[in-house]
C-alpha positions as CSV (number, residue, x, y, z in Angstrom):
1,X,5.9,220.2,84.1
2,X,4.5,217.4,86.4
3,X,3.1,217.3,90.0
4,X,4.1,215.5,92.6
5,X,2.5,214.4,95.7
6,X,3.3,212.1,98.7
7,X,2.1,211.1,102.1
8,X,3.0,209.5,105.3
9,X,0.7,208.8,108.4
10,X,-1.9,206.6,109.6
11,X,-4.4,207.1,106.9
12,X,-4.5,205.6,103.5
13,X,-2.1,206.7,101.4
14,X,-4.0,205.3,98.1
15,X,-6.6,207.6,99.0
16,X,-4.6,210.7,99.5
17,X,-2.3,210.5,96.6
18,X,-5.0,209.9,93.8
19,X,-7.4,213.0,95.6
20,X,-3.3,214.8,95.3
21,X,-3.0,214.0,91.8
22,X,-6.6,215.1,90.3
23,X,-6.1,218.4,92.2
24,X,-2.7,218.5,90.3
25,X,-3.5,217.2,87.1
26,X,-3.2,220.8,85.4
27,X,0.4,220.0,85.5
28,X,0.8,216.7,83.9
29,X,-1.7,215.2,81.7
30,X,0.3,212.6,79.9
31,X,0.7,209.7,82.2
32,X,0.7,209.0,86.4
33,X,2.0,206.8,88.8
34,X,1.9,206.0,93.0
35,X,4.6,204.0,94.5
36,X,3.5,202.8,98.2
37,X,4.3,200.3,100.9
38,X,1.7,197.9,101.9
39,X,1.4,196.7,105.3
40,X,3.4,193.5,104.7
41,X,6.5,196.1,103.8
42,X,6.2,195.1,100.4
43,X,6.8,197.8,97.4
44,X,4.5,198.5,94.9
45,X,3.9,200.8,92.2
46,X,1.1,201.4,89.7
47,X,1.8,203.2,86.6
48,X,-0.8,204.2,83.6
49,X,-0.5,206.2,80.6
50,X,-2.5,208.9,79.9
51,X,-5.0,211.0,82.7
52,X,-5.5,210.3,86.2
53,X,-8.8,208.6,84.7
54,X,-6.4,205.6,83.9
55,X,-4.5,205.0,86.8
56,X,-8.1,205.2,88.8
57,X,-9.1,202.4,86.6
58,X,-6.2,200.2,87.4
59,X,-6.2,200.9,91.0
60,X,-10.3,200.1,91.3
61,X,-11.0,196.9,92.8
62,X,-7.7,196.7,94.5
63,X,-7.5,196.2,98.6
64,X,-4.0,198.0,99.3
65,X,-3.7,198.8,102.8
66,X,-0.5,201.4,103.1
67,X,0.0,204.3,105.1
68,X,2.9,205.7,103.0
69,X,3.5,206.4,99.5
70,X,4.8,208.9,96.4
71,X,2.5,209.2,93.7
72,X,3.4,211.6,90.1
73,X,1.3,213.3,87.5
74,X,3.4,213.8,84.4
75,X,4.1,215.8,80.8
76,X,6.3,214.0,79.0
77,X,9.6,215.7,78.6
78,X,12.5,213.2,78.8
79,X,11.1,210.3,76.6
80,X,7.5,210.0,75.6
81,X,4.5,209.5,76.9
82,X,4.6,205.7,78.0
83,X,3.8,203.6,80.8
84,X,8.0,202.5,80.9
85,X,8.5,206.4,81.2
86,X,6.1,206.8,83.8
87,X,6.9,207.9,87.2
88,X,7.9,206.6,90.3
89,X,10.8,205.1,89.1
90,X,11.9,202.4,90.7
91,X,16.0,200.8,91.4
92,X,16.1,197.9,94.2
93,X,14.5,199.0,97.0
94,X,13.9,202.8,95.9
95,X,11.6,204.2,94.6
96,X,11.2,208.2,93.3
97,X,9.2,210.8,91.8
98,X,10.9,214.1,90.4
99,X,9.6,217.1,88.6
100,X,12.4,218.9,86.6
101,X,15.4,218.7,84.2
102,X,18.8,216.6,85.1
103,X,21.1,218.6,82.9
104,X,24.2,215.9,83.1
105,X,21.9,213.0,83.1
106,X,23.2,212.0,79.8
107,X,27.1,211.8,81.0
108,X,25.8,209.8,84.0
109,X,23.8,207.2,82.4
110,X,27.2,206.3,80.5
111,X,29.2,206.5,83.6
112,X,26.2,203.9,84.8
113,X,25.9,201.6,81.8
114,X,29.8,201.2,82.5
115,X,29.2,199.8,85.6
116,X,26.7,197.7,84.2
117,X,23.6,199.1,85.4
118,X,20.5,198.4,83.0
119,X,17.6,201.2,82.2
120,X,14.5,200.7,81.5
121,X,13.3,203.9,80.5
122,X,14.5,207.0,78.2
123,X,13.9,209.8,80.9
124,X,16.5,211.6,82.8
125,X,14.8,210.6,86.4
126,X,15.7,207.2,86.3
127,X,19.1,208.5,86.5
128,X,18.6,210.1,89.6
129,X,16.8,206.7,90.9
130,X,19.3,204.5,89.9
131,X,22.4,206.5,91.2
132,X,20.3,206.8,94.7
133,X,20.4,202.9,94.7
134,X,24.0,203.1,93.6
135,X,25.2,204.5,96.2
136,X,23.0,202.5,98.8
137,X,23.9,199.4,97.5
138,X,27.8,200.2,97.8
139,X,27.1,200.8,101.6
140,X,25.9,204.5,102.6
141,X,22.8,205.0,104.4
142,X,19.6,206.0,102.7
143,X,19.7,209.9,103.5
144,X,23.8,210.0,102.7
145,X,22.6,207.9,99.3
146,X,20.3,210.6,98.5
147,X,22.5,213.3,99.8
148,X,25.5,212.0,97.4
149,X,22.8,211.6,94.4
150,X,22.0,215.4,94.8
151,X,25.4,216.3,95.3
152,X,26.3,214.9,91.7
153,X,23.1,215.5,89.5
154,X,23.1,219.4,88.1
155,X,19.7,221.3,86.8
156,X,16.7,221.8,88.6
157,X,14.5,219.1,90.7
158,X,12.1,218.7,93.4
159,X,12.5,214.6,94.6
160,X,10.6,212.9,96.9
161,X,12.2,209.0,97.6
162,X,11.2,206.0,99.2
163,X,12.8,203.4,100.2
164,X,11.4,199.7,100.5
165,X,14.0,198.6,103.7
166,X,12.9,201.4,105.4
167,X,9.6,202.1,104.8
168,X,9.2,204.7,107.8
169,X,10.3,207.7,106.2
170,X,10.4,209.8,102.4
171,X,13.3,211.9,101.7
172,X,12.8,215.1,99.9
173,X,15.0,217.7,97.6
174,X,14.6,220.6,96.3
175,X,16.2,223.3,94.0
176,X,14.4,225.3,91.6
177,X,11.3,223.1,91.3
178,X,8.4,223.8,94.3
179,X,8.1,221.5,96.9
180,X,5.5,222.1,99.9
181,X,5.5,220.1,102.8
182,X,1.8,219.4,104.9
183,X,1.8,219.1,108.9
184,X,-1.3,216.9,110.4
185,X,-1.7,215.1,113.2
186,X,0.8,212.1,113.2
187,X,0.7,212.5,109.3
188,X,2.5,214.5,106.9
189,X,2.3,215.4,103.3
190,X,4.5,216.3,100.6
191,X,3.4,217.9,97.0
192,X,4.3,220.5,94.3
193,X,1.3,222.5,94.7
194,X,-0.8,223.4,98.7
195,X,-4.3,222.4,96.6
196,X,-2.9,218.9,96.7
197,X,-3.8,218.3,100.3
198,X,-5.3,221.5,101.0
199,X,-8.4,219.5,102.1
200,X,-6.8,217.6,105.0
201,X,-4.2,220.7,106.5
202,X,-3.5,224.2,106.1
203,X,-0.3,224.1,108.5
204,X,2.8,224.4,105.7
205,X,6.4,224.6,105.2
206,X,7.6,225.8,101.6
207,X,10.9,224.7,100.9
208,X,13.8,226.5,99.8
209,X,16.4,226.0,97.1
210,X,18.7,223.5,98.5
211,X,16.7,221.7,101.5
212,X,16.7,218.0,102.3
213,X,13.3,217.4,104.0
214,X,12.7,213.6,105.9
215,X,9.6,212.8,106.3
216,X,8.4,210.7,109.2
217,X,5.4,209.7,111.5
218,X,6.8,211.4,114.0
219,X,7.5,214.7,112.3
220,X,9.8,216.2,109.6
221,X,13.5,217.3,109.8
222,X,14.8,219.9,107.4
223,X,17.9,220.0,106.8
224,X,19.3,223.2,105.2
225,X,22.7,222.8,102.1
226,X,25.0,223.0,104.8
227,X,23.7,220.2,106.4
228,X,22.7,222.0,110.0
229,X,19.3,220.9,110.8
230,X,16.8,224.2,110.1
231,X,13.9,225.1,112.7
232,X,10.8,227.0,110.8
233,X,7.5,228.3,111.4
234,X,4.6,226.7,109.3
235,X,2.8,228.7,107.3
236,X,-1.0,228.5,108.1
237,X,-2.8,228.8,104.8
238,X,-6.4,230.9,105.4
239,X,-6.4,231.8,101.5
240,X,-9.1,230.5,99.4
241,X,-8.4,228.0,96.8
242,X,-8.2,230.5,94.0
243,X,-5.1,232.1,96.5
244,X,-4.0,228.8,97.1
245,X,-3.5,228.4,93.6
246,X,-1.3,231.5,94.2
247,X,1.5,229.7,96.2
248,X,1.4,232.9,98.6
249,X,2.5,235.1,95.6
250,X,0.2,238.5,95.9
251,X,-1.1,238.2,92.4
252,X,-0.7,235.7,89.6
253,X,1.2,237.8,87.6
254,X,3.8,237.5,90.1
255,X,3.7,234.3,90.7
256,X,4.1,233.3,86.9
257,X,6.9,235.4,86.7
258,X,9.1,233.8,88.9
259,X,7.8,230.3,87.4
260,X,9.3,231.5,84.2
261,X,12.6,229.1,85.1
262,X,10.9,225.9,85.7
263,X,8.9,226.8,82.3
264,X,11.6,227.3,80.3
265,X,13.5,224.1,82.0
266,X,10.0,222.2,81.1
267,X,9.7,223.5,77.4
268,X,13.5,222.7,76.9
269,X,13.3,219.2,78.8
270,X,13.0,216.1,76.3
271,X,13.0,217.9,73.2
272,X,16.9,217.9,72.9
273,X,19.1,215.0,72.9
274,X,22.2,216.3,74.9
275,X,24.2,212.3,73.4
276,X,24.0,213.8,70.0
277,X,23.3,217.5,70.5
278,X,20.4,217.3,68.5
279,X,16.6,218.5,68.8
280,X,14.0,215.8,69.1
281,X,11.7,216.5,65.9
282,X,9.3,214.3,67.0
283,X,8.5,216.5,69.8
284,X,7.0,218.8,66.9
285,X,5.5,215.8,64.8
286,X,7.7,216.7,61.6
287,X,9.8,214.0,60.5
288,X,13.1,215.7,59.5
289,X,12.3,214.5,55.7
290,X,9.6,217.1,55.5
291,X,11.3,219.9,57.6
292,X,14.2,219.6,55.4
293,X,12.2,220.4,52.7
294,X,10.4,223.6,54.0
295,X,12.1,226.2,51.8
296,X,9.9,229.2,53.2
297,X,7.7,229.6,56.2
298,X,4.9,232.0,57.1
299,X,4.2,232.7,61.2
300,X,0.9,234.1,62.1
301,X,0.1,235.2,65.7
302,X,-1.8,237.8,67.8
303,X,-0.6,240.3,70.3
304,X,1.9,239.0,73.0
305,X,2.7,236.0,70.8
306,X,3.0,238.2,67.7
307,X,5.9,239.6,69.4
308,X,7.3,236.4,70.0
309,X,7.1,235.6,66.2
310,X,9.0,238.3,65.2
311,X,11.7,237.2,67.3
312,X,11.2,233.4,65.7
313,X,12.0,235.5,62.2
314,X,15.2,236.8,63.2
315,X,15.7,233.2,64.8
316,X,15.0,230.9,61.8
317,X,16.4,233.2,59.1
318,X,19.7,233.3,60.8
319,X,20.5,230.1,62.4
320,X,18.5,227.5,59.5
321,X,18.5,230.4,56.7
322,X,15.1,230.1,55.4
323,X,12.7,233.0,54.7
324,X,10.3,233.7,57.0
325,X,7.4,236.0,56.7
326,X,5.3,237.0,60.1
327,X,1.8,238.2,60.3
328,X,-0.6,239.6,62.4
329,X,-3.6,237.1,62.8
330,X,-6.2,239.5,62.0
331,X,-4.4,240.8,59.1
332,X,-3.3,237.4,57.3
333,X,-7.0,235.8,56.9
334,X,-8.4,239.2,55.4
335,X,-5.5,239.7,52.6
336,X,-4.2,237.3,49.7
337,X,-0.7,236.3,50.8
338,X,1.5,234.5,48.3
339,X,1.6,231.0,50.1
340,X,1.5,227.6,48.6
341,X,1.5,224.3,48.9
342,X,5.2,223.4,50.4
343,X,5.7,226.1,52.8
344,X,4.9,225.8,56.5
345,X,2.5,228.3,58.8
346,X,3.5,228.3,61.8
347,X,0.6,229.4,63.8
348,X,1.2,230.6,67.7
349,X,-1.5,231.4,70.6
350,X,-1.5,230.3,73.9
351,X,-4.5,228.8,74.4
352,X,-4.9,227.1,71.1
353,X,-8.7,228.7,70.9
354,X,-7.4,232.5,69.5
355,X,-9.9,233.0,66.7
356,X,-8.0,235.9,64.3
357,X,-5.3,232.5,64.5
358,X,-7.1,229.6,64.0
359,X,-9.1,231.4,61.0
360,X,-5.8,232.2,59.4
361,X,-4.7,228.3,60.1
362,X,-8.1,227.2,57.8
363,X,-7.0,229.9,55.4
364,X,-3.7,228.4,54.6
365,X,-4.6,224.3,54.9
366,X,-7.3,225.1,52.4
367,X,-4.2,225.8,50.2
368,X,-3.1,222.8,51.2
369,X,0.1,224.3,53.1
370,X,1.6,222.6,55.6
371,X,0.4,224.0,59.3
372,X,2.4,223.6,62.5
373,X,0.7,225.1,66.0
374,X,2.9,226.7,68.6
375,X,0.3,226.5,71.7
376,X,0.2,225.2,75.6
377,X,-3.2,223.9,76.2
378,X,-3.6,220.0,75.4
379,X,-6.4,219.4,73.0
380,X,-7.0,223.1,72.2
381,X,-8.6,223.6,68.6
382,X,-5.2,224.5,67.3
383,X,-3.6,221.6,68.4
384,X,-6.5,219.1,67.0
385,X,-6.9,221.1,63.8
386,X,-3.3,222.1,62.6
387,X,-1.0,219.4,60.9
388,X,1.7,219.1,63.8
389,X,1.5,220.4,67.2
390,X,4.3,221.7,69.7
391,X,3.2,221.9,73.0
392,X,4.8,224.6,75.5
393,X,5.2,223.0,79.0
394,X,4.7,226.3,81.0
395,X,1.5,225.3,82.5
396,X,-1.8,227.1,83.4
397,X,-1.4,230.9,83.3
398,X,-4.5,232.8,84.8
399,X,-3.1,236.5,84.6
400,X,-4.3,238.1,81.8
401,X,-0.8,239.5,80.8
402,X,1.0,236.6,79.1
403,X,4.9,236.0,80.8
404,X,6.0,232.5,80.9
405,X,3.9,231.3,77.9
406,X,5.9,234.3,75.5
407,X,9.0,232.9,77.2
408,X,8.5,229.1,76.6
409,X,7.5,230.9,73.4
410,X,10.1,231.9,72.3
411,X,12.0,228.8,73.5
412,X,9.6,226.6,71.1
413,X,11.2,228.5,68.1
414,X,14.3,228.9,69.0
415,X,14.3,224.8,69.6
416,X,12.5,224.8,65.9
417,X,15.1,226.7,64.2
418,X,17.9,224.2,65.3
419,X,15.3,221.9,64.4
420,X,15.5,223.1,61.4
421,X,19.3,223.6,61.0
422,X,19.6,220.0,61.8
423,X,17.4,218.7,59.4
424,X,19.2,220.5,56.7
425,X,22.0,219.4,56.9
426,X,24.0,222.4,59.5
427,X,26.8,222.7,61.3
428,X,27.2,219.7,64.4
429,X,29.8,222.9,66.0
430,X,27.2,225.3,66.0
431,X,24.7,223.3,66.6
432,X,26.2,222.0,70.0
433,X,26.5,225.7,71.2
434,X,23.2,226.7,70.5
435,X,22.0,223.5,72.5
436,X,24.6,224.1,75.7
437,X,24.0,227.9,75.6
438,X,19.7,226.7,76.3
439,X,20.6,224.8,79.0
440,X,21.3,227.4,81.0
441,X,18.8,230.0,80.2
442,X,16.8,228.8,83.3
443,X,19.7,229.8,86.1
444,X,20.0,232.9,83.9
445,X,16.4,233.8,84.1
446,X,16.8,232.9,87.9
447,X,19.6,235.5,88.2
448,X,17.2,238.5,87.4
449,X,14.5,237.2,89.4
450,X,16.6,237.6,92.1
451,X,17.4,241.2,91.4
452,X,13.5,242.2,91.7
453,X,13.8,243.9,94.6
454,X,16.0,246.5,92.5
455,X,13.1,246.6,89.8
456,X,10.7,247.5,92.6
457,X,12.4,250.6,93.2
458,X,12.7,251.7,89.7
459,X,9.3,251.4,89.6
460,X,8.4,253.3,92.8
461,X,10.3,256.2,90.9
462,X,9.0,255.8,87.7
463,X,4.9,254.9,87.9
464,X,3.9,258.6,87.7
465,X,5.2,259.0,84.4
466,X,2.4,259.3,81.7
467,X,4.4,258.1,78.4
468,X,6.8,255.7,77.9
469,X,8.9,254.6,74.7
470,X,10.9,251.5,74.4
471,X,14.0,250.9,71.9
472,X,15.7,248.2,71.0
473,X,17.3,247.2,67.6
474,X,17.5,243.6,65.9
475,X,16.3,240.8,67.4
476,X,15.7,243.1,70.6
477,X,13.1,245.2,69.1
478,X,10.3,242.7,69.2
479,X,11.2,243.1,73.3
480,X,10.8,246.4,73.4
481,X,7.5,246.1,71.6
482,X,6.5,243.4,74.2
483,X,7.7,245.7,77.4
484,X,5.6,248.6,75.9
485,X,2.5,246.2,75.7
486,X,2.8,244.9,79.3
487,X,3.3,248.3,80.4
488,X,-0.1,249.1,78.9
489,X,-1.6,246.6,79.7
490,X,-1.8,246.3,83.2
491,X,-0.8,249.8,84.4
492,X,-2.7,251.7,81.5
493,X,0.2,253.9,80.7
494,X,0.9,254.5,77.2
495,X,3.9,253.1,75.8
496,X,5.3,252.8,72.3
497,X,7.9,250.2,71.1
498,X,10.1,251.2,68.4
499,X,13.4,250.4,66.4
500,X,16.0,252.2,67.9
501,X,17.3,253.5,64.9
502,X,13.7,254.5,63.7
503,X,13.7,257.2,66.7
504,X,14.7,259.8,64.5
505,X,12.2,259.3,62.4
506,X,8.6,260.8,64.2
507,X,9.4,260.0,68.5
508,X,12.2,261.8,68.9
509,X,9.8,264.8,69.3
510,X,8.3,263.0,72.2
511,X,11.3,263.2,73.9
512,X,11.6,265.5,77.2
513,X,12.2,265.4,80.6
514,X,9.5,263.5,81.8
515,X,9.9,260.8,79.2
516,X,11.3,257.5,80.3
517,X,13.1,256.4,77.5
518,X,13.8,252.1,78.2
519,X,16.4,251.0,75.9
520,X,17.6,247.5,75.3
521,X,21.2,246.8,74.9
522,X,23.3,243.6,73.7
523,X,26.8,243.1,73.4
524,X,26.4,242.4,69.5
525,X,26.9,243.7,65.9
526,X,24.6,247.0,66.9
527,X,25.6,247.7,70.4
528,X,28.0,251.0,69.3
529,X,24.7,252.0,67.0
530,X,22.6,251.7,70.4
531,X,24.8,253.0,72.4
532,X,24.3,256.6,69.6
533,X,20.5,256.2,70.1
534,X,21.2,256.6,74.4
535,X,23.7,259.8,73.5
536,X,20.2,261.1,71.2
537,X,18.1,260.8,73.9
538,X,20.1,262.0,76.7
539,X,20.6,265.4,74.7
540,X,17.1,266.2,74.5
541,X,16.6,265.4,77.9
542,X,15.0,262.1,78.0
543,X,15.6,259.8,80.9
544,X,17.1,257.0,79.7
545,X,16.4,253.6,81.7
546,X,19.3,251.3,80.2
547,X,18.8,247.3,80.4
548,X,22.2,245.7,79.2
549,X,23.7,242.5,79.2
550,X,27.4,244.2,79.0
551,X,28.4,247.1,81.5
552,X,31.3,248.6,79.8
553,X,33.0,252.4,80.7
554,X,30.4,255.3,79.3
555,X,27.1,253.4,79.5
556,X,26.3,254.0,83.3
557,X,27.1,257.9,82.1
558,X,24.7,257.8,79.8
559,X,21.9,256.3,81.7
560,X,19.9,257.7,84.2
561,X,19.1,254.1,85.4
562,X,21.4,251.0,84.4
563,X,20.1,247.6,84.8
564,X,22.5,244.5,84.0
565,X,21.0,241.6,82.5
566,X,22.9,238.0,82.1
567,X,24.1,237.6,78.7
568,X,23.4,234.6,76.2
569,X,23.8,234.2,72.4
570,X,22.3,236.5,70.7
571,X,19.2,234.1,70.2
572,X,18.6,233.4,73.7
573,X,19.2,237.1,74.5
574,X,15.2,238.3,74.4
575,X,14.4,235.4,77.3
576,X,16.4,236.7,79.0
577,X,15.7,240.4,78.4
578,X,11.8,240.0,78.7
579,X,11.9,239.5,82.5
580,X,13.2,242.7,84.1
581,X,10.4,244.4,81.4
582,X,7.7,242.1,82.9
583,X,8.7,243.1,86.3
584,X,9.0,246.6,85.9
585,X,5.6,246.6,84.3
586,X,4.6,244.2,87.8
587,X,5.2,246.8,90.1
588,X,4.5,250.3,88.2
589,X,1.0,248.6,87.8
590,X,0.8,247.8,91.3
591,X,2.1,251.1,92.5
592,X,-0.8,252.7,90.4
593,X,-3.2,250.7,92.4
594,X,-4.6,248.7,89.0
595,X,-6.1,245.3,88.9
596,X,-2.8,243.4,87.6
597,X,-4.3,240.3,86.8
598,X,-7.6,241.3,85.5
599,X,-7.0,244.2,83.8
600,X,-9.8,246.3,82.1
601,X,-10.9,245.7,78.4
602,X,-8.9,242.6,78.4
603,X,-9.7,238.5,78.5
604,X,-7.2,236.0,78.8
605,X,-8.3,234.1,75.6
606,X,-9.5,236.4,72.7
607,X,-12.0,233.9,70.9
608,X,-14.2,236.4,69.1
609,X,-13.4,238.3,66.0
């Protein structure tokens, strides 16, 4: 996760990329950078580790007169948090920021090195930077340089690129990564986020997947993936700055639903090495030594994360087979669980500050057992206080009802138990799978997003509807818990979550016509067993509201509503089966009229007992 911002006008761009980058320093807190051309047409860049702070202190007491520049706010992903590894990057006369994931950057550094190009950093960017050069060096102008760059780089990006010989112009790219461009008066702005130069125009284009954007003093040009030059509208912003925040999205939620891919493509970036099809340990802070020895491990978590913990059992105990026991917070610190020294806690919440967890965290390091915190806010008490620390990259969430923190969630332990695999000694076959099938859980999550419109009108039929009960079996049932809970949560419907094959057992009586019944189905070792559980409820009259990832003769007839999901391993599967749940939930909620982000009875943070 990282922000980018950029500027090009008659002003100063110093001034307007460091007031860009505090207003975007939520997204990148590691290290920062601005790249500018003075007014000699001389290329500089300033780089700093660590906050803004640092690269305020190395610009003060500078004169730098330049009315264009790039500057970048940064989370480590690919490489750590260095100066070297700090953006811009620059390649002979270029110079570029990027936020994103270069999913082939691996197989075009080698094609580079044979060509003799040097790097100077580990992340995947430079790639981009150096192949831009590449290209203009060999003869192609600027924009067909960057245009053949994009043309061979694959994952998800937003670029902005200067270009010392021709210092009148930045080009920008975008797929899958926000880019918003500013219109002022003979100056022009580029950044991830409006706030970034909310304060100097409120006239904006968003950018779609696919545009080309050249910036100028004389305007902007948008060229669309066919290359035909694209007319638009701005935008006049006239929301506050807490809807700014909202990137025109009608409520948070919403918006950090469809962030979900760029969160899972940040939590994924730089913790796998894609060369050796291995996970980066260090990324958790556990030399593989010590995680080879972890023979069993205990995961505490609250509500929404809980789920996600379940999942990490099924997870861990198949891929690394080790043992894994999971707790509710609340419950762990008040009973006597058999954990000793040489096991591992594994301790997840959000914010890092969720007191049932961090009480069950002191609990277990006074046994002097090992404690490793799943969490997403830098310097949160779990994060200072536990033994190692993974940090999810999905990036402030302000709606109350957790979505892409329980996705990058579930990425963190899925990325621990190959972690975990690796360090003991498993499979290299499997384990290069398991790595290419997470590479492309973002452009699967982006496949369902894009079917939300079909969600909608589920929801308009089903947000009446006073009960609910979710099914799913295996590693699918913690899912169904988790739709159930966002279903209560923000529309105030009950809704259970159960084992599908637990039905029979007490909710079956629940069962009638005016039931929904959800169910989650997976091409796996269960699906015929599921498929029993739909032929249950459709006898007693339940409607059944059918989310697959297989669509195979006799399911549509057994469901009153069938939704197809993408399919991954078996793993991966709840990612990608979480979304359309989140959604539905989205839009019954706001069909009920309820307060979606703020929802009663509920904070954000739960840091009371």
């Amino acid at each position: 996760m990282c922000g980018i911002i950029g500027y090009i006008g008659g002003g100063s761009s110093i001034d307007v990329m460091m007031e860009g980058l505090k207003r975007l320093e939520y997204r990148g807190y590691d290290s920062a950078g601005i790249a500018f051309i003075d007014e000699g047409g001389t290329l500089g860049i300033i780089r700093a580790e660590g906050k803004i702070t640092s690269l305020a202190k190395k610009i003060d007491g500078k004169t730098i007169k330049s009315s264009v520049g790039i500057g970048h706010t940064r989370w480590a992903t690919h490489g750590s948090p260095t100066e070297n590894n700090a953006h811009p990057h620059r390649a002979g006369a270029i110079a570029l920021v990027h936020n994103g994931i270069i999913e082939n950057f691996m197989e075009l550094k080698s094609a580079l090195r044979q060509k003799g190009v040097k790097f100077t950093s580990d992340t995947d960017t430079e790639v981009i930077c150096l192949l831009i050069n590449d290209f203009y060096e060999s003869g192609l102008t600027f924009e067909d340089s960057v245009h053949k760059a994009v043309e061979t780089i694959r994952g998800s990006y937003a670029i902005a690129v200067m270009n010392e010989r021709e210092p009148d112009k930045i080009i920008c790219v975008r797929k899958d990564s926000p880019l918003v461009i500013g219109l002022g008066q003979g100056e022009y702005y580029v950044a991830s986020d409006v706030p970034a130069f909310l304060s100097y125009t409120r006239d904006v284009i968003f950018m779609n997947d696919g545009d080309v954007a050249v910036l100028t003093i004389d305007g902007v040009t948008i060229y669309e993936p066919d290359g035909g030059v694209s007319v638009r509208e701005p935008f006049h912003i006239t929301w506050s700055p807490s809807m700014a925040e909202k990137g025109g999205y009608r409520h948070f939620m919403l918006k950090e639903i469809f962030e979900q891919p760029r969160a899972i493509s940040d939590t994924i970036a730089g913790r796998v090495n894609a060369e050796k099809s291995s996970v980066n340990l260090y990324e958790f802070g556990i030399g593989e030594e010590v995680l080879g020895g972890i023979s069993r491990i205990f995961i505490t978590a609250c509500g929404t994360s809980w789920h996600a913990a379940l999942c990490g059992k099924y997870m861990i105990e198949d891929i690394a087979r080790v043992p894994v026991e999971v707790d509710i917070a609340s419950e762990f610190r008040y009973r006597k669980p058999l954990i000793r020294k040489g096991d591992l806690l594994i301790t997840i919440t959000q914010s890092g500050e969720t007191a049932d967890t961090l009480a069950a965290m002191k609990e277990a390091k006074k046994l002097g057992v090992l404690t490793l915190s799943i969490c997403n806010v830098l310097g949160s008490t779990a994060s200072r206080e536990s033994d190692y620390v993974f940090y999810t990259h999905s990036g402030p969430e302000i709606g109350v009802a957790s979505t892409k923190s329980f996705v990058a969630q579930l990425i963190a332990l899925y990325l621990l138990a190959v972690g975990l695999m690796q360090a003991k000694g498993g499979a290299q076959g499997k384990r290069d799978a398991l790595i290419n099938d997470l590479l492309h859980v973002p452009s699967l999550v982006e496949d369902v997003l894009l079917k939300c419109k079909e969600l909608e009108e589920l929801a308009r039929s089903m947000f009446k509807a006073r009960d609910f009960l979710y099914l799913g079996r295996g590693i699918l049932y913690p899912i169904a818990l988790e739709g159930a809970l966002k279903l209560k949560e923000i529309s105030y419907i009950h809704a259970e979550g159960y084992p599908a094959g637990e039905m029979k057992h007490g909710p079956i009586a629940l069962i009638d016509e005016e039931m929904p019944v959800v169910v989650l189905l997976s091409k796996d070792h269960l699906f015929e067993k599921v498929i029993s559980n739909i032929e249950e409820v459709k006898t007693r009259g339940g409607k059944t509201v059918v989310f697959s990832n297989v669509d195979e003769p006799g399911i549509r007839e057994v469901s009153d509503y069938f939704f197809l999901n993408p399919a991954s391993n078996m793993y991966l599967n709840p990612v990608i089966m979480a979304v359309p749940l989140q959604l539905l939930a989205y839009y019954i909620a706001v069909f009920r009229g309820c307060d979606v982000d703020q929802p009663r009875n509920l904070a954000k943070s739960v840091t009371v007992e």
